[in-house]
C-alpha positions as CSV (number, residue, x, y, z in Angstrom):
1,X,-15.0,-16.3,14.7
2,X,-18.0,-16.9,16.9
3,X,-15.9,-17.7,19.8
4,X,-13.3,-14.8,20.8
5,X,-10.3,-16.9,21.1
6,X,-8.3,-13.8,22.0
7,X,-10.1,-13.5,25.2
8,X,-8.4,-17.1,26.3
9,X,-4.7,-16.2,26.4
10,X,-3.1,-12.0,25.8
11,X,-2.0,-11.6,22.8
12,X,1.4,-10.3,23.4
13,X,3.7,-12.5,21.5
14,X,4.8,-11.3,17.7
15,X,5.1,-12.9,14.1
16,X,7.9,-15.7,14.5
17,X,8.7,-15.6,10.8
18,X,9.6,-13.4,8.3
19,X,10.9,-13.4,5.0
20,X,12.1,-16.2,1.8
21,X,13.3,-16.4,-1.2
22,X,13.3,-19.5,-4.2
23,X,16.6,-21.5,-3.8
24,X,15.1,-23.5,-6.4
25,X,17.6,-22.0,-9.2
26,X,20.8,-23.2,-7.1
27,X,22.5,-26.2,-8.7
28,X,23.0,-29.0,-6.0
29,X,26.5,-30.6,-6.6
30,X,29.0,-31.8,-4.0
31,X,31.2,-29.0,-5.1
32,X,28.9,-26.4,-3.2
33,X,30.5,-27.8,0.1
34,X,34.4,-27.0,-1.6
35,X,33.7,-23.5,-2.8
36,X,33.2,-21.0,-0.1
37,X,29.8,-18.7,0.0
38,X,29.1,-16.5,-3.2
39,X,27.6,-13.2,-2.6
40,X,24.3,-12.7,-5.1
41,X,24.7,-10.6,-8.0
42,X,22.4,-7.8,-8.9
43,X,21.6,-4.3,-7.8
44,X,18.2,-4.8,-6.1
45,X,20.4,-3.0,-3.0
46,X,19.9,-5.8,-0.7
47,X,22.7,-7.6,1.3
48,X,23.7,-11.2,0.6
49,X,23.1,-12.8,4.1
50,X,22.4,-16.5,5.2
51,X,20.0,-18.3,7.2
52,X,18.2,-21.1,7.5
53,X,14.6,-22.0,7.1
54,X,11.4,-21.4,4.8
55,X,9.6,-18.2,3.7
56,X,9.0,-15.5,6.7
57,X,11.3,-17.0,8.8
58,X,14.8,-15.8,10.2
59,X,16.1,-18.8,8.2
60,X,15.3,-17.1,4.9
61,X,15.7,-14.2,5.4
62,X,19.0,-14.3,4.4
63,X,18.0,-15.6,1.2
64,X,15.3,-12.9,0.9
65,X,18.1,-10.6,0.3
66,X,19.9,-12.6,-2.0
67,X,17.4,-12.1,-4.7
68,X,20.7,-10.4,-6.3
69,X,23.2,-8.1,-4.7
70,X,26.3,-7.7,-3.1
71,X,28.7,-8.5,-0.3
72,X,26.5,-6.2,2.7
73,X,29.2,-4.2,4.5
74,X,27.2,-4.9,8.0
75,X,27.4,-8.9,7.2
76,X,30.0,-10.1,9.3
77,X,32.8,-12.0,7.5
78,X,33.1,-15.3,9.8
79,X,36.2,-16.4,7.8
80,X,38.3,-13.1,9.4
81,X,36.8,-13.6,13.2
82,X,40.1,-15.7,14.2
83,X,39.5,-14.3,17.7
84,X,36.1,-16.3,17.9
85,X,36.9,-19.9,19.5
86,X,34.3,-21.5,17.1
87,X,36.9,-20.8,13.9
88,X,39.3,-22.5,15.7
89,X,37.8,-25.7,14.7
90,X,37.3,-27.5,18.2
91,X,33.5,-26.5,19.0
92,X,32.9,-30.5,18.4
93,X,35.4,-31.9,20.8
94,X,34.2,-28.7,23.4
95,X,30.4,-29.9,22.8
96,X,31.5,-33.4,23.6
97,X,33.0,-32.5,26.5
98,X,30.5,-29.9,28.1
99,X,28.5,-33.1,28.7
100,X,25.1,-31.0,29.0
101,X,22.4,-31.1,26.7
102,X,21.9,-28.2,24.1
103,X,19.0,-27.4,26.1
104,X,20.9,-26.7,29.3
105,X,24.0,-25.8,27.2
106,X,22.3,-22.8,25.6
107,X,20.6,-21.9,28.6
108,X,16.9,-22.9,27.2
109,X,13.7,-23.5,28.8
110,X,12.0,-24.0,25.7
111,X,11.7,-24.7,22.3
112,X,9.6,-22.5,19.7
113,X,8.1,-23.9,16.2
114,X,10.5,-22.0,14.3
115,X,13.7,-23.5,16.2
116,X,12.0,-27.1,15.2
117,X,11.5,-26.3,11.4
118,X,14.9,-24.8,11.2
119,X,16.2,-27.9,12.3
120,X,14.3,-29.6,8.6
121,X,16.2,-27.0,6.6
122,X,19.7,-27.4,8.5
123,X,20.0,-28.5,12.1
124,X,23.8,-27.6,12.1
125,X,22.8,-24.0,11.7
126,X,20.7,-23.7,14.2
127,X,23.5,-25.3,16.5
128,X,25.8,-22.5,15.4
129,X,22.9,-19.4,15.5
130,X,22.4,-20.3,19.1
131,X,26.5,-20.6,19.7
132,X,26.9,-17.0,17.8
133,X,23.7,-14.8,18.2
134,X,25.4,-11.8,17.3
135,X,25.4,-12.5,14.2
136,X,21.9,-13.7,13.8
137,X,21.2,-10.3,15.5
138,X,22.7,-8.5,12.4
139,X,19.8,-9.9,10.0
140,X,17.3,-7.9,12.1
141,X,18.3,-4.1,10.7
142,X,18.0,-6.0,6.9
143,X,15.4,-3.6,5.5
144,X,14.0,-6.6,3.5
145,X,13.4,-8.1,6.6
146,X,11.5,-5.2,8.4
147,X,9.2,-4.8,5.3
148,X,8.4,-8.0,5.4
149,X,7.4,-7.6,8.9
150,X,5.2,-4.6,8.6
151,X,3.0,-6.8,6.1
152,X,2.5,-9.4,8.4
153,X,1.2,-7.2,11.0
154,X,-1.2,-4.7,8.5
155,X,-3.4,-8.0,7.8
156,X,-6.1,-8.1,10.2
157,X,-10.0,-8.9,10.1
158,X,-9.0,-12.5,11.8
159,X,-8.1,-13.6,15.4
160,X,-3.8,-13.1,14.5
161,X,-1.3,-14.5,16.5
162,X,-2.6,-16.3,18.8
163,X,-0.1,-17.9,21.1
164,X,0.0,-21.9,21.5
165,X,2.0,-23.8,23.7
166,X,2.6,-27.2,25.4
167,X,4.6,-30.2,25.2
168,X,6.1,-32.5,22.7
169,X,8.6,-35.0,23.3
170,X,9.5,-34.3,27.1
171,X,10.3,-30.5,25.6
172,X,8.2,-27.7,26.3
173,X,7.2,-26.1,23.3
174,X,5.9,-22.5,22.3
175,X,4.9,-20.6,19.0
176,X,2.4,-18.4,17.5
177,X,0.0,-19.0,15.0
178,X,-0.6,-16.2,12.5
179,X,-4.8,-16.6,11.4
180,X,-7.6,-18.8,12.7
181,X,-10.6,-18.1,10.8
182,X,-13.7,-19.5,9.7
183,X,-14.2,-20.5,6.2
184,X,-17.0,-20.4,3.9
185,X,-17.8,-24.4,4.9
186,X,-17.8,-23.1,9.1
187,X,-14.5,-25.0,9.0
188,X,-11.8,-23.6,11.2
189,X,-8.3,-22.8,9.5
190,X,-5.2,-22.5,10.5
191,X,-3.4,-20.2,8.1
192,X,0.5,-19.0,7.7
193,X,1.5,-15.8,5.7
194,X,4.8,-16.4,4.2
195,X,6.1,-13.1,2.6
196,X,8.6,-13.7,-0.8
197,X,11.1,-11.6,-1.6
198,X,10.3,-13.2,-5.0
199,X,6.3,-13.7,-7.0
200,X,7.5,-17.3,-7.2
201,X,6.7,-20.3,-4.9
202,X,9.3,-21.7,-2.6
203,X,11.2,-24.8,-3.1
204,X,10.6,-27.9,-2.1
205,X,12.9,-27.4,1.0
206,X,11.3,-24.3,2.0
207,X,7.8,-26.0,1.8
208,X,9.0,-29.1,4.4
209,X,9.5,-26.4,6.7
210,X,6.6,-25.3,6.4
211,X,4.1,-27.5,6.4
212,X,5.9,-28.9,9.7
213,X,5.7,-25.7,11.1
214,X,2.1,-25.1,10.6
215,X,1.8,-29.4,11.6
216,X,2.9,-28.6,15.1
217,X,0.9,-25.6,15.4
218,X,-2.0,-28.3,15.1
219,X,-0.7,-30.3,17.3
220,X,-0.6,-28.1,19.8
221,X,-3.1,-26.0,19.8
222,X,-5.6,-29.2,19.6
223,X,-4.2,-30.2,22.9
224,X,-4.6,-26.9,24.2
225,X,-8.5,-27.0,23.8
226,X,-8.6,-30.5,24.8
227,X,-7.6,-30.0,28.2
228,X,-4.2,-31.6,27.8
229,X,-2.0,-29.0,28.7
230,X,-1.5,-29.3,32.6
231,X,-0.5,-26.5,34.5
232,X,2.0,-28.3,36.2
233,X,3.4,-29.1,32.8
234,X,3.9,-25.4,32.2
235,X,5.0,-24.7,36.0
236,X,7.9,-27.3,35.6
237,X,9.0,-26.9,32.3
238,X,9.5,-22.7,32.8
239,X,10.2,-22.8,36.2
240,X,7.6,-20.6,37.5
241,X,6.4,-19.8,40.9
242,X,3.2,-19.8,41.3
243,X,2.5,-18.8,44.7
244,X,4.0,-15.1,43.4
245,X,1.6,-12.3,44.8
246,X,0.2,-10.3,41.8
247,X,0.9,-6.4,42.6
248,X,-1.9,-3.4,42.9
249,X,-2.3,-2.7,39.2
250,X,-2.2,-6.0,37.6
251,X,-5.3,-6.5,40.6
252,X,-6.9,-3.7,39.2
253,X,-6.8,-4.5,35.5
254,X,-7.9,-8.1,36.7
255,X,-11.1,-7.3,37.9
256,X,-11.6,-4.7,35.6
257,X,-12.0,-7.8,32.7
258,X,-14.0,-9.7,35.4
259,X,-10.9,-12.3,36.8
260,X,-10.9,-12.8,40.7
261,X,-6.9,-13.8,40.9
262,X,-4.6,-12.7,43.6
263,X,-1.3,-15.1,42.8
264,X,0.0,-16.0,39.1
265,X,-0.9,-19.8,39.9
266,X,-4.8,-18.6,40.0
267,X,-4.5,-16.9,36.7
268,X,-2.9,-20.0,35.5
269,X,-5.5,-22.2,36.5
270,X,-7.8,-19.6,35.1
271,X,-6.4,-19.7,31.5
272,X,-5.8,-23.6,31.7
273,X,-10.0,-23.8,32.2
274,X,-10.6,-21.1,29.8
275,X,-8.7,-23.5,27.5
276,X,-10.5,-26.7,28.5
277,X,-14.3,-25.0,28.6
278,X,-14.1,-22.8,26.0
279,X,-16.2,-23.9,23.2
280,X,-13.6,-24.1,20.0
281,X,-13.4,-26.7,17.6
282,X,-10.5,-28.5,16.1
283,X,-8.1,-27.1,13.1
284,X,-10.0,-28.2,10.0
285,X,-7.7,-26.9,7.5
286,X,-4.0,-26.3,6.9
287,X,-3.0,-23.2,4.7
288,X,0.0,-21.5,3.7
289,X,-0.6,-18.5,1.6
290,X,2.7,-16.9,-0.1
291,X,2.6,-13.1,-0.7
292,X,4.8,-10.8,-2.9
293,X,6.8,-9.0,-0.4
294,X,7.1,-5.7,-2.5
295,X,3.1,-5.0,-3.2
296,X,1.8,-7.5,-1.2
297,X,-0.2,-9.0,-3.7
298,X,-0.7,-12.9,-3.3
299,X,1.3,-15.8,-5.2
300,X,-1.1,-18.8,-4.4
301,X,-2.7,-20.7,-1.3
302,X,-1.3,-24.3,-0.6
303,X,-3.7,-26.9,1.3
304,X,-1.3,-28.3,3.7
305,X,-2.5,-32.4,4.6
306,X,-2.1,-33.3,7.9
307,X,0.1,-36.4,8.7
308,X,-0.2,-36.8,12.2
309,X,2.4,-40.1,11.7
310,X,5.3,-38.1,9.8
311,X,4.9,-35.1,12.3
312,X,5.3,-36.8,15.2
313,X,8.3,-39.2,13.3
314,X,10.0,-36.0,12.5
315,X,9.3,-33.7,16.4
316,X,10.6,-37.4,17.9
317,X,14.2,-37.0,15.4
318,X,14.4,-33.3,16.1
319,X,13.4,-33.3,19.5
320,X,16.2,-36.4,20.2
321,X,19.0,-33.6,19.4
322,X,17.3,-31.1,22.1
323,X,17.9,-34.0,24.5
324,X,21.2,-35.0,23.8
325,X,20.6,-38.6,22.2
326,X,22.3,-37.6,19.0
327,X,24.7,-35.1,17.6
328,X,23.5,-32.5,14.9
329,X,23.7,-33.4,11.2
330,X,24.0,-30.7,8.8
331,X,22.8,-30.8,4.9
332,X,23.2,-33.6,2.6
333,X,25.2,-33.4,-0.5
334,X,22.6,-32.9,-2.7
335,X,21.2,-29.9,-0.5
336,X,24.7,-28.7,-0.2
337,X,23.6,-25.5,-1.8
338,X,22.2,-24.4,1.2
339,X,25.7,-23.5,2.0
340,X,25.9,-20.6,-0.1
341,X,24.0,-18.3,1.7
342,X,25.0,-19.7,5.5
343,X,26.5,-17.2,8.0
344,X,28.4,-19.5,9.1
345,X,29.5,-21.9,6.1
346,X,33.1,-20.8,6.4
347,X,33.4,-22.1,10.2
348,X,31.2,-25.2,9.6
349,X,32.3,-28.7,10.7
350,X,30.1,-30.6,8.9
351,X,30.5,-29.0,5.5
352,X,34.3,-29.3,6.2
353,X,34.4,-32.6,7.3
354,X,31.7,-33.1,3.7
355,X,34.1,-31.7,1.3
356,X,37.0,-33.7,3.3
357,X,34.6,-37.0,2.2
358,X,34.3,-35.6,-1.4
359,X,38.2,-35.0,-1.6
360,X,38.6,-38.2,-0.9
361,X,36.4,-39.9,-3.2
362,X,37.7,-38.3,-5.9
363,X,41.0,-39.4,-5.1
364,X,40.2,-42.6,-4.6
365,X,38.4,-42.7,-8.1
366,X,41.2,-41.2,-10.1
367,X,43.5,-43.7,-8.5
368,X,41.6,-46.2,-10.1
């Protein structure tokens, strides 16, 4: 790439994302948020699980699975955990009167990219995947979701995932993009691999996701190499002391790559120069490329446009939750088919209070 951006920060984060699935063939009708989650039909031997987001994310991974099969007997059955306070219908009126912010409520420092374009698919169930992470946890032994994991980290010949971070709204934000790479035009592009557990592109929901997702990695990376990430910024936000003493054999490995640092705050300062000096240009190009999970072979390439306007609209709504100015919102009606495949549709508030609005609008018409 001409400039080794690898040398700037260690590469020690992983892929954030994983799998998807089209949900374009799910009906939308108000009647998805009466009728409890349907287990897929099929005999591809994958579980039916639910999750949130777009293509290679934890989100969809869930729906990965669901490209038809059964009930998975490791799935946990939210409807039978009466022991779990959540199911007893009062996590509202509890939230309410915690009186912290998620942030501080879930014990946060930070944000990632995927938490943020989770929140476009269904901000309610990201709410209830950090109130119940065991059951998030589950998805991880899905064997769709470990294959599609091993493709993303057999693709190499680029500088791959490289780690960005900084702030955005008053919330420090992390994530890690998956390709920079030079294109025939000696443009720089930002890519996203997004393994399908089917050779079809996502839906439309799916794609908002995305192309946010790969929006804020612009965002912050550009500020990165423009010198406006502080360290003081990342020193606050993380809590970090700077003044810690490095010990003998991080010393060693120090100078053995040519840094002179004695206390974490000098490497800081190090990388935050590195950053500033180094001579990288900005993203050129956005692109999502969508690959066949089972021989890898690619769907298409989307150009992702950048609106700087309508990302920084939707990071300020998201963001405004983080901070406590606003409580969650789940799906709208005519996305209630989302539902079908949620973990954690049979305990949800929202969908309840939804089909509760519904009941009572078709009461009120009959009555007519």
């Amino acid at each position: 790439m001409g400039t080794d951006l690898t040398g700037v920060v260690q590469r020690e984060l992983s892929d954030e994302e994983l799998l998807a699935l089209d949900l374009d063939l799910f009906p939308t009708d108000c009647v998805e948020f009466i009728e409890k989650p349907k287990p897929c039909e099929g005999s591809d031997g994958h579980a039916s699980s639910s999750t949130t987001e777009p293509c290679c994310t934890d989100q969809e991974t869930a729906e990965a699975t669901c490209s038809g099969n059964e009930q998975s007997p490791n799935q946990p059955n939210t409807a039978e955990q009466g022991d779990d306070p959540l199911c007893e219908g009062s996590s509202t009126k509890r939230r309410k009167q915690d009186g912290r912010i998620p942030l501080e409520r879930f014990g946060w420092k930070y944000l990632t990219v995927t938490d943020l374009s989770r929140q476009a698919w269904c901000e309610q169930q990201v709410v209830y995947g950090a109130e119940l992470p065991h059951i998030k946890e589950l998805r991880e032994d899905i064997p769709v979701v470990k294959a599609g994991s091993c493709l993303h980290l057999a693709r190499g010949e680029r500088v791959r995932e490289f780690p960005v971070f900084g702030e955005l709204e008053g919330i420090f934000v992390v994530g890690v993009v998956d390709e920079l790479c030079y294109n025939s035009k000696g443009e720089l592009e930002l890519r996203e691999l997004k393994t399908r557990g089917n050779r079809t592109y996502p839906s439309a929901a799916q794609r908002k996701s995305h192309h946010l997702q790969v929006s804020i990695y612009k965002l912050l990376f550009e500020a990165m190499i423009k010198g406006q990430l502080k360290k003081d910024t990342i020193t606050h936000h993380l809590c970090l002391r700077t003044e810690q003493p490095f010990g003998s054999e991080v010393l060693v490995h120090a100078q053995s790559v040519g840094y002179t640092v004695s206390t974490f705050g000098d490497l800081l300062d190090l990388v935050v120069l590195n950053l500033m000096y180094v001579e990288i240009p900005t993203v050129d190009a956005l692109k999502i490329e969508y690959c066949y999970q089972a021989d890898a072979s690619v769907i298409g390439t989307e150009v992702v446009p950048f609106e700087e306007e309508w990302v920084k609209s939707e990071l300020q709504h998201y963001c405004s939750f983080w901070k406590g100015q606003r409580e969650a919102r789940g799906v709208d009606i005519e996305e209630a088919w989302k539902c079908r495949y949620c973990d954690f549709a049979d305990i949800c508030e929202w969908r309840q209070s939804k089909a509760e609005e519904a009941t009572q609008k078709n009461r009120a018409n009959q009555s007519k």
